[in-house]
N, C-alpha and C positions, 0 to 999 in steps of 0.2 A: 337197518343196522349193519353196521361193518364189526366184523370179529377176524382179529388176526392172531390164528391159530398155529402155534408152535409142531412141527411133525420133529419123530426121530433123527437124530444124526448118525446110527449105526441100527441100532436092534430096534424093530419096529416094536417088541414087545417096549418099549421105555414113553410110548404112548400114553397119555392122561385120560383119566375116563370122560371129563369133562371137556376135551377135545375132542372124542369121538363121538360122543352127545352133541358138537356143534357140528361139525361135517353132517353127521345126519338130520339133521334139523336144515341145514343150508338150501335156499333156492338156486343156489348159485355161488360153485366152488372156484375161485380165480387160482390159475396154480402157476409157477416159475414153469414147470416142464409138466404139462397133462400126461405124458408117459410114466414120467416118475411119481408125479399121485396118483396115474391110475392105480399102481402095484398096493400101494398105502390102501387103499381106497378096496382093490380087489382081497386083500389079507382081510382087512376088518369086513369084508358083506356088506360096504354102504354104496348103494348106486343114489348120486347124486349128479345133478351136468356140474362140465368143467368146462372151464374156458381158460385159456395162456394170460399171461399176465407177466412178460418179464423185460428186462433191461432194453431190448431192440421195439419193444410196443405198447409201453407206456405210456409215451406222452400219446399217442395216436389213439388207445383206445380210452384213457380218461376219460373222458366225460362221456362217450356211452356210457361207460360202468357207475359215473357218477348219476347219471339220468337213471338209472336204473335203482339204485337207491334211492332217489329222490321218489320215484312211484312208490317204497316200501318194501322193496325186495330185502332179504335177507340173506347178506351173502357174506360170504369167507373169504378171506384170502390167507394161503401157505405159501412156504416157499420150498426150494427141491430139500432141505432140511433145516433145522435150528428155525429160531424165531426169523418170519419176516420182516424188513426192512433193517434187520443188523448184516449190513456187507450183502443185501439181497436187494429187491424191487420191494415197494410197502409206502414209501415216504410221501411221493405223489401223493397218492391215493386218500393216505392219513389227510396229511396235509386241507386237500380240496374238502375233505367228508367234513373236516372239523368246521370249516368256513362256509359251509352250506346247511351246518347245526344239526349232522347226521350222527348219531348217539355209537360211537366207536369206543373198540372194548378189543384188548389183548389179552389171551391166556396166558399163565407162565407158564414155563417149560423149558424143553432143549436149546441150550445158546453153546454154542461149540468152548468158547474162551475162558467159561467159568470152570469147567474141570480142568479145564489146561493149566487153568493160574492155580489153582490148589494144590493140584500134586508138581507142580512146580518148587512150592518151597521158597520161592520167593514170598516177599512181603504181601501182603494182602489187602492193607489197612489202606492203602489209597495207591491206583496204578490209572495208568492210560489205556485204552484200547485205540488203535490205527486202523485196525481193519486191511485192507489190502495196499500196500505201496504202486506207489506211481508204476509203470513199466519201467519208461523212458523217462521223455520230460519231468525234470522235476524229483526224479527219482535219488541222487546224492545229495542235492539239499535235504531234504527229509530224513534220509539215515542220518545225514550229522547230525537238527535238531532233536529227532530222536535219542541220541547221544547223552544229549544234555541233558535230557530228563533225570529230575530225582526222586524219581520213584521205577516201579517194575511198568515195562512198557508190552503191548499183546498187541501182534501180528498174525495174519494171515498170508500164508504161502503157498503156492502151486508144485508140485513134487519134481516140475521142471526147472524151476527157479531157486531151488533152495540150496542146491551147493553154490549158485552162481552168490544168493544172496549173503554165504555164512564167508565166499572169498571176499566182497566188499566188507564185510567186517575185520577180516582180518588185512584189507590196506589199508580201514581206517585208522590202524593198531590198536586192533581191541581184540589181542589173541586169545587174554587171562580176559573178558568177560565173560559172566558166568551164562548162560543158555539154558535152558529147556523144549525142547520141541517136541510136542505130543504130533502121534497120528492115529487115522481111522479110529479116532475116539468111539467106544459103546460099541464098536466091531470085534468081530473075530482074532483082529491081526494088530489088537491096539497096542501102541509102543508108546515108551516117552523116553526121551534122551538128554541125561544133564553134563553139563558138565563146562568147561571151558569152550571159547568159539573154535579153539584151533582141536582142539578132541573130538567134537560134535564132528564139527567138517572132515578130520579124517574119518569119523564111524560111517556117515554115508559116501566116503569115498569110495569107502571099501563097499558099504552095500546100498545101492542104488536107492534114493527115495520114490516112496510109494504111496499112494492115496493122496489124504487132506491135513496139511500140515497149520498146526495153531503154535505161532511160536511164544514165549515169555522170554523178556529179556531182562536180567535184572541193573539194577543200576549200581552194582558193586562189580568189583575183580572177586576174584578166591580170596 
């Protein structure tokens, strides 16, 4: 069986009991970064093996891991936070398990973009999630379609890329669009910032952005 289990996005305490029940149960933990579930792993007292599992060696280690289930191993896959395969590694894997009639099961839990879009304030009753924009290629078609959308849209942003991406907002002239940008959600240092794209953009001008940024964008002006 395949179990893809949800870890924290900030306070390890925000763990499910029935998460920690499957890590200990697992023959075999697949992890985004074995570093960062070691700590997960070392907090809670569960020594289980881990093995890498992410974006650069996926397709390569597939079907070991899938051969590996197929003998009746019982294994898990996380990712370095929030559910896997939303904006993680996970899909592969689901993917081939289901086509092979391997009995696959995700816990609910931590997803970064559902507290984002709440205490956003924006609409709720039906939105988009993006996940992470192009870098380059492809990258200003998408914010325009984006644009269009009529409904609340949810991004994912890197804390190097977020003034650069809130200046392409405002050459699309969308100064008065309205924003919300949560960070380090369920951490120490968590913020959320609303307000129009040209207000946002000067708040982290003035103070540099920091951690893991979940943006809401809504589909209205003020």
């Amino acid at each position: 069986m395949l179990t893809l289990v949800p870890t924290p996005i900030g306070n390890l305490e925000d763990i499910t009991l029935r998460a920690l029940q499957s890590l200990r149960n697992a023959d075999l933990i697949l992890a985004e970064d074995t570093r960062t579930t070691g700590i997960l792993l070392k907090h809670f007292e569960i020594k289980r093996p881990l093995a890498s599992f992410h974006i650069h060696n996926e397709h390569q280690r597939l079907q070991s891991f899938m051969q590996q289930l197929k003998d009746g191993l019982n294994m898990v896959l996380v990712s370095d936070a929030g559910t896997p395969a939303i904006s993680d590694p996970g899909f592969l894997l689901v993917r081939e398990a289901i086509k092979n009639e391997i009995e696959v099961q995700c816990l609910p839990g931590p997803t970064a973009f559902v507290p984002a879009l709440v205490v956003s304030g924006f609409s709720t009753d039906r939105f988009i999630f993006e996940g992470f924009l192009p870098q380059k290629k492809g990258r200003q078609t998408k914010l325009k379609q984006i644009l269009e959308n009529n409904c609340t849209t949810i991004l994912y942003e890197s804390p190097h890329r977020m003034v650069k991406f809130l200046e392409e907002l405002m050459a699309l002239n969308q100064p008065e669009r309205q924003i919300s940008v949560s960070r380090e959600i369920s951490k120490k240092f968590e913020e959320t910032v609303r307000g129009s794209v040209s207000d946002v953009l000067n708040h982290f001008k003035a103070t540099p952005p920091k951690g893991e940024f979940v943006v809401c964008l809504s589909h209205e002006a003020a």
